[in-house]
MIDRENSE-727576 format. One record per residue (C-alpha): residue in three letters; residue number from 1; x, y, z. Coordinates in nm, 2 decimals, padded with zeros to 4 digits. Layout:
(rogu "ala",NUM,(X,Y,Z)) ...
***
This chain:
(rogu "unk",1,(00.00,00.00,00.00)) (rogu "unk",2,(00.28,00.25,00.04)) (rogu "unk",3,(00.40,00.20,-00.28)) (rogu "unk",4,(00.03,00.35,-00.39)) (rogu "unk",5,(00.07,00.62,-00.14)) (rogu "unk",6,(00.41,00.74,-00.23)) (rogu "unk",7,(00.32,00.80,-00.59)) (rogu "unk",8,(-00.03,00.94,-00.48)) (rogu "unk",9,(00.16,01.18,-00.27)) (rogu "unk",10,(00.46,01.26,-00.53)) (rogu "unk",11,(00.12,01.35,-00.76)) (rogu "unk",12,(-00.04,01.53,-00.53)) (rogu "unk",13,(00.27,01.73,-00.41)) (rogu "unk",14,(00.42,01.79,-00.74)) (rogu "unk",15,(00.13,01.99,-00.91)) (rogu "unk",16,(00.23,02.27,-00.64)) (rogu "unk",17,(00.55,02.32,-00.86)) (rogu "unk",18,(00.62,02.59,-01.08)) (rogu "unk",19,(00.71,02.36,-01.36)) (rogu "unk",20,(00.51,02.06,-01.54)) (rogu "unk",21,(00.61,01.70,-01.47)) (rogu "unk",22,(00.45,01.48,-01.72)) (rogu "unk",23,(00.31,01.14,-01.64)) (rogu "unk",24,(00.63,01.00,-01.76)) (rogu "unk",25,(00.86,01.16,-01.54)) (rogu "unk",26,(00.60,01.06,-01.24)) (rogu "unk",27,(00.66,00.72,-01.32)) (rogu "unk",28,(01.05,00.73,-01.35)) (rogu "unk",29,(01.06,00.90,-01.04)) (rogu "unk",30,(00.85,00.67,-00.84)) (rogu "unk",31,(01.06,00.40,-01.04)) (rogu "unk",32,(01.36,00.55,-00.87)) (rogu "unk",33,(01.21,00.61,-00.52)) (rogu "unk",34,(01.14,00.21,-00.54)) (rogu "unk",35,(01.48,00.12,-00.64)) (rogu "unk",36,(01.59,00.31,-00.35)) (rogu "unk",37,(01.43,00.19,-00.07)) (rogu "unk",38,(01.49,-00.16,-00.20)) (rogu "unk",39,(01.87,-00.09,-00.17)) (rogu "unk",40,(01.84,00.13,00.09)) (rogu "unk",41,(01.77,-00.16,00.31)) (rogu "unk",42,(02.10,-00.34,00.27)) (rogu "unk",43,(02.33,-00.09,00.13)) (rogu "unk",44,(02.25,00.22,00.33)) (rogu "unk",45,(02.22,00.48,00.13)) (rogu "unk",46,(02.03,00.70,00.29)) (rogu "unk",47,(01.92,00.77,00.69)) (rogu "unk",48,(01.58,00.87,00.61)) (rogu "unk",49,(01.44,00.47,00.61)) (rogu "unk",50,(01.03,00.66,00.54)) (rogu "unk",51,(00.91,00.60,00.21)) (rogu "unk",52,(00.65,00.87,00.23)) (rogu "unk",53,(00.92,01.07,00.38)) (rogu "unk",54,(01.18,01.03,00.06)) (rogu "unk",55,(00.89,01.14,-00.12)) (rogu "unk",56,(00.97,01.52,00.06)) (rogu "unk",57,(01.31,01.52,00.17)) (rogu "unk",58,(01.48,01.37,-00.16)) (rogu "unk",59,(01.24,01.38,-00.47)) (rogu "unk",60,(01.07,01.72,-00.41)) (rogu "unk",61,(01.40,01.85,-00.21)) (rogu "unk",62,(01.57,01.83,-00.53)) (rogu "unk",63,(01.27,01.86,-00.82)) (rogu "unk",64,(01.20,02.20,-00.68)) (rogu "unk",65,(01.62,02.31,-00.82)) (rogu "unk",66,(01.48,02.17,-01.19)) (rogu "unk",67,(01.40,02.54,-01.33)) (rogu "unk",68,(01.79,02.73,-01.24)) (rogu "unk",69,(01.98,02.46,-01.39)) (rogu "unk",70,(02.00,02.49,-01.74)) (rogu "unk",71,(02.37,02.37,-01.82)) (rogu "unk",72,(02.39,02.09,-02.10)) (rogu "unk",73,(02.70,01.93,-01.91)) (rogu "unk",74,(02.65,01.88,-01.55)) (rogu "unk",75,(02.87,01.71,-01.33)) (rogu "unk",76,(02.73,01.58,-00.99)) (rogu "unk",77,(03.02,01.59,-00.68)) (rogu "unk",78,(02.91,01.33,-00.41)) (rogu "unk",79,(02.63,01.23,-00.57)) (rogu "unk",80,(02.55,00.94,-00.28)) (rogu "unk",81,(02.21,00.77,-00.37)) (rogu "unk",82,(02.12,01.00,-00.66)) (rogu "unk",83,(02.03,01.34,-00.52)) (rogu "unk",84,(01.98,01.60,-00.72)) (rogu "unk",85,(02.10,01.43,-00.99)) (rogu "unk",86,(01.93,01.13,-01.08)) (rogu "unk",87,(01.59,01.36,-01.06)) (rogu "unk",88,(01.72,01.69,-01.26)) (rogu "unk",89,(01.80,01.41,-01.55)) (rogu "unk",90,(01.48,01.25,-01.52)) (rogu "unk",91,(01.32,01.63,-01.54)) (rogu "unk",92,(01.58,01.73,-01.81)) (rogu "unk",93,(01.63,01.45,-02.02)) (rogu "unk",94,(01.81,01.73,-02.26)) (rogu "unk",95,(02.06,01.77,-02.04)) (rogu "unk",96,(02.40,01.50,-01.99)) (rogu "unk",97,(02.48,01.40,-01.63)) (rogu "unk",98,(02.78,01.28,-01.49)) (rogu "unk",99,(02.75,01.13,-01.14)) (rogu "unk",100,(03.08,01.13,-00.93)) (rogu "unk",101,(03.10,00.96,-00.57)) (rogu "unk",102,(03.38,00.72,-00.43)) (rogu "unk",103,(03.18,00.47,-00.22)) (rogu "unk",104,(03.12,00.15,-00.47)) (rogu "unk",105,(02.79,00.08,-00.35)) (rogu "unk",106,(02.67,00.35,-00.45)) (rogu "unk",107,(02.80,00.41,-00.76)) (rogu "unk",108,(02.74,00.02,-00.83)) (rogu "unk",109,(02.29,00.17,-00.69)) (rogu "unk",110,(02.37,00.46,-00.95)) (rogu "unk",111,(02.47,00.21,-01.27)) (rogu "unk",112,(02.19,00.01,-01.14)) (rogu "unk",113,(01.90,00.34,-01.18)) (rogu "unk",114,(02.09,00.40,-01.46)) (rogu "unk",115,(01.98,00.06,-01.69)) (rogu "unk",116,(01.63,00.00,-01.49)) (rogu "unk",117,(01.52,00.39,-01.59)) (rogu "unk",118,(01.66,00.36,-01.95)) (rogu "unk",119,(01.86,00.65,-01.86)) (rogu "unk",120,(02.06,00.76,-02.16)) (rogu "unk",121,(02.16,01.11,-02.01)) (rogu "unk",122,(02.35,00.93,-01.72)) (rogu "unk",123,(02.70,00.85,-01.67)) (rogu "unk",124,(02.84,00.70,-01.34)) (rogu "unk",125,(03.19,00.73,-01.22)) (rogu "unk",126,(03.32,00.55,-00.90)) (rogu "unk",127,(03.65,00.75,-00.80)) (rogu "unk",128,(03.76,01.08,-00.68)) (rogu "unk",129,(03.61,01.38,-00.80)) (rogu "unk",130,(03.96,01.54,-00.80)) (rogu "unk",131,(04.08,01.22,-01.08)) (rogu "unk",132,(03.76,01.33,-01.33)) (rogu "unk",133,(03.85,01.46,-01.66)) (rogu "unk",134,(03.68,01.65,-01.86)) (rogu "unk",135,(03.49,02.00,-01.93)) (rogu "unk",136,(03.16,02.07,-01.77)) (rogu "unk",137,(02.91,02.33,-01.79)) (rogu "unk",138,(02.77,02.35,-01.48)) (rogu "unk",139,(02.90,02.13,-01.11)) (rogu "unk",140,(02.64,02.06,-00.87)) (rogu "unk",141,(02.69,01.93,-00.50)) (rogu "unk",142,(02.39,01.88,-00.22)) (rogu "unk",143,(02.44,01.83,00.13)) (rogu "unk",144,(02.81,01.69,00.05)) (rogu "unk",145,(03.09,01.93,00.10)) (rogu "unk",146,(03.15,02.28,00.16)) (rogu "unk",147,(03.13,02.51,-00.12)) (rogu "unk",148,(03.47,02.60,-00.11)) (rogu "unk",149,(03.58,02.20,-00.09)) (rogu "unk",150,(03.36,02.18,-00.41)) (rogu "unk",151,(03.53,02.43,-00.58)) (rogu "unk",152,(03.90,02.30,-00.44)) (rogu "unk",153,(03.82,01.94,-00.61)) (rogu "unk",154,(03.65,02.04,-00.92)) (rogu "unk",155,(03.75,02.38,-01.05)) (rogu "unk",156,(03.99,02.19,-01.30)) (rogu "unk",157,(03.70,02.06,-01.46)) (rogu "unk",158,(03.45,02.33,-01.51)) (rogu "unk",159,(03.42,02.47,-01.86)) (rogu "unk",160,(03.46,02.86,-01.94)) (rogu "unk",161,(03.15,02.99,-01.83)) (rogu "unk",162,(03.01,02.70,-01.62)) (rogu "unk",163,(02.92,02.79,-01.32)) (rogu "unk",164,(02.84,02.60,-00.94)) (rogu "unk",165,(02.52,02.50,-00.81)) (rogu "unk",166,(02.56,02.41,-00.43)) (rogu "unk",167,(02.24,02.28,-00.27)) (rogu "unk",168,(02.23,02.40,00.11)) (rogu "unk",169,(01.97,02.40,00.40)) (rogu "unk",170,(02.02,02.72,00.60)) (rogu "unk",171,(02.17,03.04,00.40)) (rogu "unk",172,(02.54,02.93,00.33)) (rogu "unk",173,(02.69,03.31,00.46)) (rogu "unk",174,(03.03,03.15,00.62)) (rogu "unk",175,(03.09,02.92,00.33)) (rogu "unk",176,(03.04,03.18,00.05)) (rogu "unk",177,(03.30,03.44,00.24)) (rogu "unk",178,(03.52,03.16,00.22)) (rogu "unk",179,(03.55,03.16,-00.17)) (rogu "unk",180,(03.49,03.51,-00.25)) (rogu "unk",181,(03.83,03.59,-00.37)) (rogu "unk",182,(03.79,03.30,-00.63)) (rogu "unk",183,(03.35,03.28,-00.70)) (rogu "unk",184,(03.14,03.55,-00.71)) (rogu "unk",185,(02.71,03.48,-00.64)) (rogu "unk",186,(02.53,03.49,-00.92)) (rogu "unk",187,(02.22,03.43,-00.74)) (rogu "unk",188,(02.10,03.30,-00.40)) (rogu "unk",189,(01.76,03.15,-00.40)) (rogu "unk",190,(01.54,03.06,-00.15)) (rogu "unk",191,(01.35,02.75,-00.21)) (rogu "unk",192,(01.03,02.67,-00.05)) (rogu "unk",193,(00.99,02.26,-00.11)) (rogu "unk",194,(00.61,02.15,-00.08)) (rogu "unk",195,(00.53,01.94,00.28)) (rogu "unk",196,(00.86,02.03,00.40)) (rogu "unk",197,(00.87,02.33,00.70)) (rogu "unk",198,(01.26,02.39,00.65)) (rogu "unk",199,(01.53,02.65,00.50)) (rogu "unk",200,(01.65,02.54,00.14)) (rogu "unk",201,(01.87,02.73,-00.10)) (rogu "unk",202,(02.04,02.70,-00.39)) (rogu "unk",203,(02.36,02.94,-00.49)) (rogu "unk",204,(02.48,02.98,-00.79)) (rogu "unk",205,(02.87,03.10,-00.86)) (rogu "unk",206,(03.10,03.14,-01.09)) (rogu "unk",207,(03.45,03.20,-01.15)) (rogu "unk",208,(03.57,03.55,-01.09)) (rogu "unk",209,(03.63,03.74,-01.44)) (rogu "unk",210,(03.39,03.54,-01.63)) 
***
């Protein structure tokens, strides 16, 4: 039965978005949710064990970035069981995602989501975000590192004119004073996530001179 209720509630709670989800993405997403609480039970990929609860704090927690990031080349730092990233490329199937995080069960989860949800737009790495190669427009992180660790590991690999996304509860202040002489904010948005009573933000930087 909560299988029924999770989607009923992802339905539901998804309609108070500023954006469309189509019937399609609803069914990847619920797709997903199932895969992980399935793993979630042996591999640990998450401490919130509520399936209604997942519905909140990691689908809608990260649908609810989907309009501000537009790059076509995202990399994901940390990207643990999939949040933002295995959502934004369900909601953006336009955009390519490349998912970075060193623990092997959860890269081995990500692969898994990855050929279950026909996911074209998904690429998994299992290593050290500092060992990535390549040029990416945009480098998103949520709830992994500070934003001036994000930027220490990754800056070698964002493209001219990319720019960060960093997911964050309460208003980062102390970690954006700690990379203003490399980032400037473009823009730091509060977020208001349906059912959930708590801070959210995302900040978007980029390079200094671009």
């Amino acid at each position: 039965m909560t299988s029924e209720q999770s989607y009923n509630l992802l339905a539901r709670l998804s309609k108070q978005l500023a954006f469309e989800v189509t019937d399609q993405q609803l069914q990847q997403l619920h797709q997903y949710l199932q895969l992980l609480v399935k793993w979630n039970r042996t591999y640990n990929l998450t401490s919130v064990r509520d399936e209604l609860e997942m519905v909140t704090l990691h689908l809608l927690d990260s649908m609810v970035v989907a309009p501000y990031i537009n790059a076509p080349r995202m990399l994901d730092v940390g990207s643990g069981g999939g949040m933002p990233a295995i959502v934004l490329a369900i909601l953006h199937p336009d955009q390519h995602w490349t998912l970075c995080d060193t623990a092997g069960k959860k890269a081995r989860f990500l692969n898994q989501v990855k050929i279950e949800l026909k996911l074209a737009n998904v690429e998994v790495i299992h290593g050290r975000v500092e060992q990535a190669v390549g040029q990416f427009d945009g480098i998103s992180s949520r709830a992994f590192a500070t934003i001036k660790n994000m930027y220490d590991w990754s800056n070698h690999l964002l493209a001219a004119n990319g720019r960060y996304y960093a997911l964050k509860g309460k208003d980062p202040i102390d970690e954006i004073s700690e990379v203003d002489k490399h980032l400037r904010v473009v823009e730091n948005r509060s977020l208001e996530v349906p059912n959930l009573q708590a801070e959210r933000h995302l900040i978007i930087l980029e390079p200094l001179g671009a």
